[in-house]
C-alpha positions in Angstrom: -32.2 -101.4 1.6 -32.4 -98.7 -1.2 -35.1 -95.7 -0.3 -38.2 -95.5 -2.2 -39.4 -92.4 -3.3 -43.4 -92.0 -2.2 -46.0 -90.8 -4.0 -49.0 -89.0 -1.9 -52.3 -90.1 -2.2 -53.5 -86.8 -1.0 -52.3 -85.5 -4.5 -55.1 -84.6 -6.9 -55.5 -87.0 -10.0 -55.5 -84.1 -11.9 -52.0 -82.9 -10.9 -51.1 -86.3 -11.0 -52.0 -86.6 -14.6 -50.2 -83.3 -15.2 -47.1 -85.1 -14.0 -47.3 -88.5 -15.1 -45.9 -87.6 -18.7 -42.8 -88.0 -16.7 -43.3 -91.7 -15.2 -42.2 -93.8 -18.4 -39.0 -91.0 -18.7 -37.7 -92.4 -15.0 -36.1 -95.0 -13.7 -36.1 -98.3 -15.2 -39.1 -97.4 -17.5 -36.7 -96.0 -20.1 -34.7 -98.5 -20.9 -37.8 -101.0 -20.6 -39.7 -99.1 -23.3 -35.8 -99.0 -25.7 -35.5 -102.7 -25.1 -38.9 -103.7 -26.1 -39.1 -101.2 -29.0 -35.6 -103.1 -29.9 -37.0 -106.3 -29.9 -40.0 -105.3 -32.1 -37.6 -103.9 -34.7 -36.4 -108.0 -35.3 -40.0 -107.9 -37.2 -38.5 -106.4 -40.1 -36.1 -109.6 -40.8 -38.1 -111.3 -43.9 -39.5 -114.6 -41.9 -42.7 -115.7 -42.9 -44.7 -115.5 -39.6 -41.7 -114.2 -37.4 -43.2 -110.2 -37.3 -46.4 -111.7 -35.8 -44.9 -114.0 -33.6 -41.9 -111.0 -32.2 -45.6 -108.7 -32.2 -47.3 -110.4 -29.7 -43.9 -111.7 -27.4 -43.5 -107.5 -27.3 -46.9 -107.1 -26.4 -47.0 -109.7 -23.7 -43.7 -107.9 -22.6 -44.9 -104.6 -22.3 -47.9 -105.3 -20.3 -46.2 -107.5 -17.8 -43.8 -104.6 -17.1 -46.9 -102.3 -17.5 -49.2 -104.1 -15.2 -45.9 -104.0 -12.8 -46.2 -100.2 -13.0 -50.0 -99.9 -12.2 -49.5 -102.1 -8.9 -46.4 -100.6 -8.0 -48.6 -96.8 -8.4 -51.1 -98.0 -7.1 -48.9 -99.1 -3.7 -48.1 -95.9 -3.2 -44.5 -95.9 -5.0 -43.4 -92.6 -7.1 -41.0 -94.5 -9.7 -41.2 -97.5 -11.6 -40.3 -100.9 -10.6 -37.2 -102.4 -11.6 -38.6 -105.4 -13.1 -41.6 -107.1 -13.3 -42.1 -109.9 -10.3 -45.3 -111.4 -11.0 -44.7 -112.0 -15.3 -46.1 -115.3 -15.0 -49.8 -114.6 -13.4 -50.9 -114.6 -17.1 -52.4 -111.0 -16.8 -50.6 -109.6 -19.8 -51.9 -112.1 -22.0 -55.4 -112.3 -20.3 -55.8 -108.2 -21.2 -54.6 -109.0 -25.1 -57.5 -111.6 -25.7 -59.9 -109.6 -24.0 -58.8 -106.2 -25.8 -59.2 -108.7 -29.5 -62.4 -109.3 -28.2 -63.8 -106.4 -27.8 -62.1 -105.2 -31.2 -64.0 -108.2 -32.8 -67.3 -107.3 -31.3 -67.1 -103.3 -32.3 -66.4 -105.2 -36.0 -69.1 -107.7 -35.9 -71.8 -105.6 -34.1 -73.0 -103.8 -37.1 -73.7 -107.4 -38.9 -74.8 -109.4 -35.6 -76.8 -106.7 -33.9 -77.1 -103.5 -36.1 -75.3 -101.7 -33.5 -72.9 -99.2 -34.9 -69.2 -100.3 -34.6 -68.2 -96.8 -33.2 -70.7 -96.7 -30.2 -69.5 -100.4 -29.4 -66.4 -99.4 -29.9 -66.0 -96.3 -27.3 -68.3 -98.7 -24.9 -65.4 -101.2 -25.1 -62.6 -98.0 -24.4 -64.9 -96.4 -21.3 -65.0 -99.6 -19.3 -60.9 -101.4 -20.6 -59.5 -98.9 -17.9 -62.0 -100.8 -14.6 -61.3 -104.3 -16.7 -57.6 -103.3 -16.6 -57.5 -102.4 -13.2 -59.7 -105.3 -11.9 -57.2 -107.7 -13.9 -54.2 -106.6 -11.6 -55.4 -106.9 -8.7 -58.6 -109.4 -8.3 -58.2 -111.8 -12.0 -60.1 -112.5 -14.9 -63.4 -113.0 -12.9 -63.6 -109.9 -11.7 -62.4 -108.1 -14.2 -64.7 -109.9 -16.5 -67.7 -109.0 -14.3 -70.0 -105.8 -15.5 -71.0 -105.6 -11.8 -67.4 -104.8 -11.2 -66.4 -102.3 -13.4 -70.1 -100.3 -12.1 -69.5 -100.7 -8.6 -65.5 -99.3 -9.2 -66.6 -96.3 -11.6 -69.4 -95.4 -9.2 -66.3 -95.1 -6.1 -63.8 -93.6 -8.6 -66.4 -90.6 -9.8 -65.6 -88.0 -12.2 -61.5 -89.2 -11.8 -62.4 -92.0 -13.7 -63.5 -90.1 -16.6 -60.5 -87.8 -16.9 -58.9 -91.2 -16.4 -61.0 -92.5 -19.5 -60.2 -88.9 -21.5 -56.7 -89.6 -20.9 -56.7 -93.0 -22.0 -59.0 -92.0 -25.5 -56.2 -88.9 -25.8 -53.0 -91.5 -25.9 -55.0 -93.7 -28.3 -55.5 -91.0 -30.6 -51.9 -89.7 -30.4 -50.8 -93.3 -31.1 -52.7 -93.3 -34.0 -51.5 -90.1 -35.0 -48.0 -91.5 -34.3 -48.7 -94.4 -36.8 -50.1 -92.3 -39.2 -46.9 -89.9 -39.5 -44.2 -92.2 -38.3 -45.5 -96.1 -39.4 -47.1 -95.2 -42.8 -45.7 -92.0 -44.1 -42.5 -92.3 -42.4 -39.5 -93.9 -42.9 -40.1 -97.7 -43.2 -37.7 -98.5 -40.9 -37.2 -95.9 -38.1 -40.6 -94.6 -38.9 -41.9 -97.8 -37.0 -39.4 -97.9 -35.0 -40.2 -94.4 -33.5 -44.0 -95.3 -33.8 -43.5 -98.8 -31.7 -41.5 -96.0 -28.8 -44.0 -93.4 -29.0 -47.1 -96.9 -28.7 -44.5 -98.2 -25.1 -44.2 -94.8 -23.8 -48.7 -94.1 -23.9 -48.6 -98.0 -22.8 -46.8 -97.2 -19.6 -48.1 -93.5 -18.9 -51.7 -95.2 -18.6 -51.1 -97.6 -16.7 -48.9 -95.3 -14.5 -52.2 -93.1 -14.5 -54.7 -96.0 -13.7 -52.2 -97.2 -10.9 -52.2 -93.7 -9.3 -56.1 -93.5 -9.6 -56.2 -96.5 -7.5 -53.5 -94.7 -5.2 -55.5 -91.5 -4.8 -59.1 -93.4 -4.2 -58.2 -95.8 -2.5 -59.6 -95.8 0.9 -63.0 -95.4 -1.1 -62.0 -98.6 -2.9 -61.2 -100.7 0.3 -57.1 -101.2 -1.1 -54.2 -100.7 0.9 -51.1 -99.5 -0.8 -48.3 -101.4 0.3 -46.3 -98.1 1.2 -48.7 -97.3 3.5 -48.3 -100.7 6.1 -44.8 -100.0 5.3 -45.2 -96.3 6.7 -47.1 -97.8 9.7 -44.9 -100.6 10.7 -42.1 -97.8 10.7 -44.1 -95.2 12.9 -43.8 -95.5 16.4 -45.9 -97.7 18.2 -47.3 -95.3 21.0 -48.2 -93.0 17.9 -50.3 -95.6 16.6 -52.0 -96.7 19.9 -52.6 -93.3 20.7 -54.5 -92.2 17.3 -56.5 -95.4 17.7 -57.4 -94.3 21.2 -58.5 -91.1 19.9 -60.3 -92.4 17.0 -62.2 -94.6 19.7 -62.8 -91.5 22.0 -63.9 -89.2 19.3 -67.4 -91.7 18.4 -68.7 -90.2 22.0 -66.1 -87.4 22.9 -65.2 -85.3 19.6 -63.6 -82.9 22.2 -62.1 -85.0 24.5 -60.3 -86.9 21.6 -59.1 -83.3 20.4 -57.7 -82.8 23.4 -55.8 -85.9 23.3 -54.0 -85.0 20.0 -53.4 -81.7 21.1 -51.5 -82.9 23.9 -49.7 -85.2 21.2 -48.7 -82.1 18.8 -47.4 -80.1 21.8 -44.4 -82.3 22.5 -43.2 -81.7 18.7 -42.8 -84.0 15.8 -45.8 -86.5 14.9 -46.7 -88.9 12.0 -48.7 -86.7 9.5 -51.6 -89.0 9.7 -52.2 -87.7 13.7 -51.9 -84.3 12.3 -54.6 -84.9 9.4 -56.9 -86.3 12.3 -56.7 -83.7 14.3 -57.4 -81.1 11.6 -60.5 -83.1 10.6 -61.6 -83.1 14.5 -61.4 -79.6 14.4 -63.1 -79.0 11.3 -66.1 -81.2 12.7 -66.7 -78.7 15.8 -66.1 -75.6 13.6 -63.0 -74.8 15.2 -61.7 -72.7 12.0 -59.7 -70.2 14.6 -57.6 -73.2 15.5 -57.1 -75.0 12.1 -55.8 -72.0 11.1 -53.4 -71.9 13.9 -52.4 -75.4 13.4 -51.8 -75.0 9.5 -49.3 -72.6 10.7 -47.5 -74.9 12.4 -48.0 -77.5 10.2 -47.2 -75.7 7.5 -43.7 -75.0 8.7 -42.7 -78.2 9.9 -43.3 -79.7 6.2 -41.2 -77.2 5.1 -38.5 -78.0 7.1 -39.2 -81.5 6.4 -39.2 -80.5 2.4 -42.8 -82.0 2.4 -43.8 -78.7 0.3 -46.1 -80.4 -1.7 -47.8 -81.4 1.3 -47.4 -78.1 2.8 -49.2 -76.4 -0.5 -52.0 -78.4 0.1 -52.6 -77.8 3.6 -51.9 -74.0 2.5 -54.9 -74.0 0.2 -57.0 -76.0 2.9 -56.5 -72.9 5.1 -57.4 -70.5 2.8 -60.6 -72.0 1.8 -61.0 -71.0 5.9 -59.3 -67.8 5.6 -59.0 -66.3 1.7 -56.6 -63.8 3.3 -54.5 -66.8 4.6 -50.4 -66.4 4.5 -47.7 -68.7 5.7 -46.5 -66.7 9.0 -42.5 -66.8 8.2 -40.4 -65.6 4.8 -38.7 -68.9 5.3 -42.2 -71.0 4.9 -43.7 -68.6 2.7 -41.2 -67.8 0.2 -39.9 -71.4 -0.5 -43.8 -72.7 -1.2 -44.6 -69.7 -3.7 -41.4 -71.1 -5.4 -42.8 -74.7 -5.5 -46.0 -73.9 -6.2 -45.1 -71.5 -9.1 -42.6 -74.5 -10.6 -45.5 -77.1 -10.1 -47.9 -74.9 -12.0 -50.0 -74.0 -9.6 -49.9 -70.2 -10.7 -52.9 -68.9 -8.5 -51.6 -70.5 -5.5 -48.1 -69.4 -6.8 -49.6 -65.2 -7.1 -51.4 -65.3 -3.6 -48.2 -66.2 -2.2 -46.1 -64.0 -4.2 -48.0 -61.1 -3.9 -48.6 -61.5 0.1 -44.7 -61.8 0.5 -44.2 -58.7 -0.8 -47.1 -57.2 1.1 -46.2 -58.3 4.2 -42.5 -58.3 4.5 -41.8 -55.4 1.7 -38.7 -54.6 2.7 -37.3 -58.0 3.0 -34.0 -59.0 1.0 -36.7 -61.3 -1.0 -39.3 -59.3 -1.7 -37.9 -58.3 -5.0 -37.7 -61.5 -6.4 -41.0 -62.4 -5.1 -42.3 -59.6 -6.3 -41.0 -60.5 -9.8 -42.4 -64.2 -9.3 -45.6 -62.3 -8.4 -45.4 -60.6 -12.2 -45.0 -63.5 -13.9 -47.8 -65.4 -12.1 -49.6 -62.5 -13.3 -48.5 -62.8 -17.3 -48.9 -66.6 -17.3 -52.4 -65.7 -16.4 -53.0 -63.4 -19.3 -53.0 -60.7 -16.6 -50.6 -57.8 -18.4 -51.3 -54.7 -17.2 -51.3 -55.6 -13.3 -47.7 -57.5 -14.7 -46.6 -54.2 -15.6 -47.7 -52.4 -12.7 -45.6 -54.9 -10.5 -42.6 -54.6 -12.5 -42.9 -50.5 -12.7 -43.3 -50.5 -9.0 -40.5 -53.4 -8.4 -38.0 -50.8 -10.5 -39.3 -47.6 -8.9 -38.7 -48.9 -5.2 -35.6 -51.0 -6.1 -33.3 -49.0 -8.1 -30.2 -51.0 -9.1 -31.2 -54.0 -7.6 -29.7 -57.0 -9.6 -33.1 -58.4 -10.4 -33.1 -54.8 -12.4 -32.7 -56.9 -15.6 -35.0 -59.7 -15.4 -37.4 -57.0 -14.5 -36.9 -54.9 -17.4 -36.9 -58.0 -19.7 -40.2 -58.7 -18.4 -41.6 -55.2 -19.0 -40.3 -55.3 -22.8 -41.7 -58.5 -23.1 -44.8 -57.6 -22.0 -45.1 -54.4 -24.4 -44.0 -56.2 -27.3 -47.0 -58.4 -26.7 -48.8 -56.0 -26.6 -47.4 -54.1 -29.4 -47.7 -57.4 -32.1 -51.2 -58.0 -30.9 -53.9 -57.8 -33.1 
């Protein structure tokens, strides 16, 4: 059975959205967006109804392979599907005639009601995300239903209105692509381009609604299909035993913490028992201890190559603790790394800067030091770049970083030198 790479619902949406560009790039996605945009080119042949008729087949096959996407997010998966398994549950051509719809009713609302088009119009694009999502997974009905798409908006919160600023961003930058590309490009690969930019937005959306549902979905009631997975694959006794606790914990909160520590003592443990036990903690204001736990936590992920995971329980003890530090060069350095190259440059410069601080003379602490000076540039932050990079050369003569050092220092003074 191949391996499936999971996504974790822990992840922000925001970072998720930061990511996502990268979704319709892996994968199958690719070559489902080339062979689609392929297919549309056939409207060009001179056939008297054929470009309408290839139009609305391409449509109907992007958004079964789109909709494919969203469920597979939305269970939990970090790469698209393979193909689309459940193309003939009329979805696809469900969302077209109710996205005509509401195009007809922005057009007609000025004459019929004296609305302005526009205001129907963004009304239509602010709830299409909740009647999109609602299509996958519970039908037309639902989806169709206003007390739906209130009740989902008021669980999803403020995600679902980056979700909707995304969505009104890709429409505009498809429009922008049909402007350059489709009308004052050339007639052929001008539309051509235009129709792969159009699939590429198609896909990223739906990636982003899918992982919406991912990241909120224990407020929405849904369980991603990874997850069951995940617990039919954990051992049993693990299972029984966090249910026990969960049980204790509505009398005991103390005596169920006590149970888990037990658990965590004996060494490796699902990462949901070590989430539990965290939150248990956190409800008797046990801070010492979470912080002690993160520790260990901390450097199992690590070893595990759960750094993502790790980060976030990193910044979850330092809302505790500001002062917080991973307790080992091996746990500390390899997260300022990830953090850094996941563009999480604050996390990345706390890190960075209390390597160096706390194991100066380490065989690392020049590179993190450096990692620590660029943290500091990407925040606008020259002058305390500088002063890194000064002290980095002063206490490191001829260290082979020397270079990257120095080309950071000249950088940073020719910035400042072409400045206004």
């Amino acid at each position: 059975m191949p391996r499936h790479e999971l996504a974790d619902a822990a992840t922000p949406f925001a970072e998720r959205v930061r990511t996502g560009w990268r979704y319709p790039m892996r994968g199958a996605a690719p070559y489902t967006i080339g062979a689609i945009t392929l297919f549309e080119a056939i409207a060009f042949l001179p056939i008297t109804g054929l470009k309408l008729l290839v139009v609305a087949i391409g449509w109907v096959a992007l958004y079964t392979y789109a909709f494919e996407c969203l469920r597979h997010t939305a269970d939990g998966y970090a790469d698209p599907p393979e193909l689309a398994v459940n193309g003939g549950d009329g979805t696809s051509v469900a969302l077209i005639l109710i996205q005509l719809t509401g195009n007809a009713f922005a057009v007609l609302a000025p004459i019929l009601f004296g609305v302005p088009g526009l205001a129907v119009a963004l009304l239509f694009a602010f709830v299409l995300p909740v009647i999109t999502m609602s299509l996958a997974f519970d039908g037309v009905g639902a989806a169709l239903n206003p007390l739906t798409w209130f009740e989902a908006v008021r669980r999803l919160g403020a995600s679902y209105v980056m979700l909707f600023a995304m969505v009104l961003a890709s429409s505009l930058l498809q429009a922008a692509a049909q402007y350059a590309m489709a009308d004052h490009g050339p007639t052929f690969f001008g539309t051509l381009g235009y129709y792969a930019v159009a699939n590429y937005l198609t896909l990223y959306n739906f990636h982003l609604m899918g992982a919406l549902i991912h990241h909120k979905h224990e407020a929405l009631g849904y369980q991603p299909a990874s997850v069951e997975i995940a617990a039919l694959m954990e051992p049993d006794d693990d299972q029984a035993l966090l249910a026990h606790a969960n049980l204790i914990a509505r009398d005991d909160v103390p005596a169920a913490t006590d149970i888990l520590t037990e658990r965590l003592r004996e060494g490796f443990a699902p990462a949901a028992m070590h989430a539990r036990y965290r939150e248990l903690l956190r409800a008797q204001d046990r801070l010492p201890e979470l912080l002690v736990h993160g520790q260990i936590w901390i450097a199992a992920l690590v070893v595990a190559r759960e750094t993502r995971r790790a980060l976030g329980v990193v910044q979850d003890c330092i809302g505790i603790d500001p002062a917080f530090l991973p307790d080992a060069t091996v746990t500390c350095g390899p997260l300022a790394d990830t953090a850094a190259h996941g563009g999480m440059t604050r996390l990345a410069l706390h890190l960075a800067e209390g390597y160096v601080r706390t194991w100066p003379q380490d065989i690392g602490a020049p590179h993190y030091g450096l990692l620590a000076a660029r943290m500091h540039e990407r925040l606008g932050q020259a002058d305390e770049a500088k002063a890194i990079a000064r002290r980095l050369l002063a206490e490191h003569p001829g260290h082979p970083l020397g270079v990257d050092i120095e080309a950071l220092l000249a950088s940073l003074d020719g910035a400042r030198t072409v400045a206004p």
